[in-house]
Residue, then its C-alpha position, 0 to 999 in steps of 0.5 A: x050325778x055322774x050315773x043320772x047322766x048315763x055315766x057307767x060308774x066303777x066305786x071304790x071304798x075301804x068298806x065293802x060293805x057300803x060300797x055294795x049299798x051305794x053301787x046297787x043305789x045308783x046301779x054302778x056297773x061295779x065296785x071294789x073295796x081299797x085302801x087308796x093310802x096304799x099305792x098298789x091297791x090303787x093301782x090295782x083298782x085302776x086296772x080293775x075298772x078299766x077291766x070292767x068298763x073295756x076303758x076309762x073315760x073319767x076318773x074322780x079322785x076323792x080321798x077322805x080328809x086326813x086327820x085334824x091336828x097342829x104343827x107342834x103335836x104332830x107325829x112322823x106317822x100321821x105327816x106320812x099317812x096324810x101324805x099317802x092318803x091325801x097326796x099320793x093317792x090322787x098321784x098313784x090314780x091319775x098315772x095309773x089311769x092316763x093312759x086309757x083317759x088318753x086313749x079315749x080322746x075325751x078323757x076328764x080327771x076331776x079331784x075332789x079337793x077342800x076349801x083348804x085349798x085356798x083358805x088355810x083352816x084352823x086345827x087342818x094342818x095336813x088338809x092345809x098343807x097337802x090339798x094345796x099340793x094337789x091342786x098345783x100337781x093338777x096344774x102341772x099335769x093339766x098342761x101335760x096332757x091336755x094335747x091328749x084331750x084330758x083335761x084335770x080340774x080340781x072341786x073345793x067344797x066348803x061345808x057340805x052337808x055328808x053324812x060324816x057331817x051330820x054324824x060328827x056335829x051336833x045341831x048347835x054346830x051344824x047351825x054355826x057353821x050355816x050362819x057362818x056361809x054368806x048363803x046361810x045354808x051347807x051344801x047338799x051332796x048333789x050339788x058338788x056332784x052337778x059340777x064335777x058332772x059337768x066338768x066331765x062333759x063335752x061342755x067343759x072341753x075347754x076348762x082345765x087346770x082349774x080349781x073350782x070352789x063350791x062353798x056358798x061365798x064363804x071363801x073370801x080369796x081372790x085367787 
């Protein structure tokens, strides 16, 4: 969505291999394969696309969910992987990348986030614990840099229909958890990508600090 509206777009992925599908798809302006657990291939990656672009107007943090699991069974590794993967890696990005957002005077940090965020979900023990801690890392970081002209914002889908979705349920799944959204219905892709579009716009130059839900009504939190 960001590339439809003129957006020059710098992806990044751990699989090489999908990352060039998706760049030529959209006609990203590059790419570079990194693990974002990884607080210096963050880094790096940062730098890169500021190298490729000649500056960063926009940064999308969007880690993969971190492993399922419950209190009782969890292990000090996955605490600490769920920790450098979900938390960490919006923090590394976001520092790195402040500076030239700040140079550009408009500059937008937009972090895709859960649902989890608002509603604690059953089985999602690190989703529950670290998506929440982003969204109030953003808060802070809002009220930090918003005299530089960046805003940070946060995105909370429910039930989108992704590709790992699709291929990690079964039809009777994917049918419950339609019936379970008050719209009936999972969201497409495209529509979380419309509203992290326009966060990124001039037109939401004043709308910062804030977690957005996108679930279809499921999220029945007043807050």
């Amino acid at each position: 969505m960001l590339a439809a509206e003129g957006a020059q777009v710098f992806l990044a992925a751990r699989d090489e291999g999908v990352l060039a599908v998706s760049a030529a798809r959209i006609g990203a302006a590059g790419f570079q394969a990194a693990d974002l657990a990884d607080p210096e291939q963050a880094e790096q990656l940062v730098a890169a696309a500021i190298r490729r672009l000649g500056g960063l107007d926009i940064l999308v943090t969007n880690s993969g969910d971190p492993p399922s699991g419950d209190f009782q069974s969890a292990e000090r590794e996955t605490w600490d992987r769920a920790y450098h993967l979900t938390l960490l890696s919006a923090a590394t990005l976001i520092r790195a990348a402040l500076p030239a957002l700040a140079e550009s005077g408009q500059g937008r940090v937009v972090n895709i986030t859960s649902m989890s965020a608002r509603w604690s979900l059953d089985g999602r023990l690190f989703s529950n614990t670290y998506r929440p801690a982003v969204t109030g890392m953003a808060k802070t970081v809002a009220a930090e840099v918003a005299r530089q002209g960046v805003t940070v914002n946060n995105i909370a889908p429910g039930w989108v229909l992704t590709d790992a979705v699709r291929n990690g349920m079964n039809a009777e799944q994917l049918a419950r958890a339609a019936e379970s959204v008050p719209v009936g219905r999972l969201a497409e892709p495209a529509e979380v990508g419309a509203l992290c579009a326009f966060l990124c716009s001039s037109q939401a130059a004043y709308i910062t600090g804030q977690t957005i839900t996108i679930d279809g009504g499921l999220v029945r939190s007043l807050l």
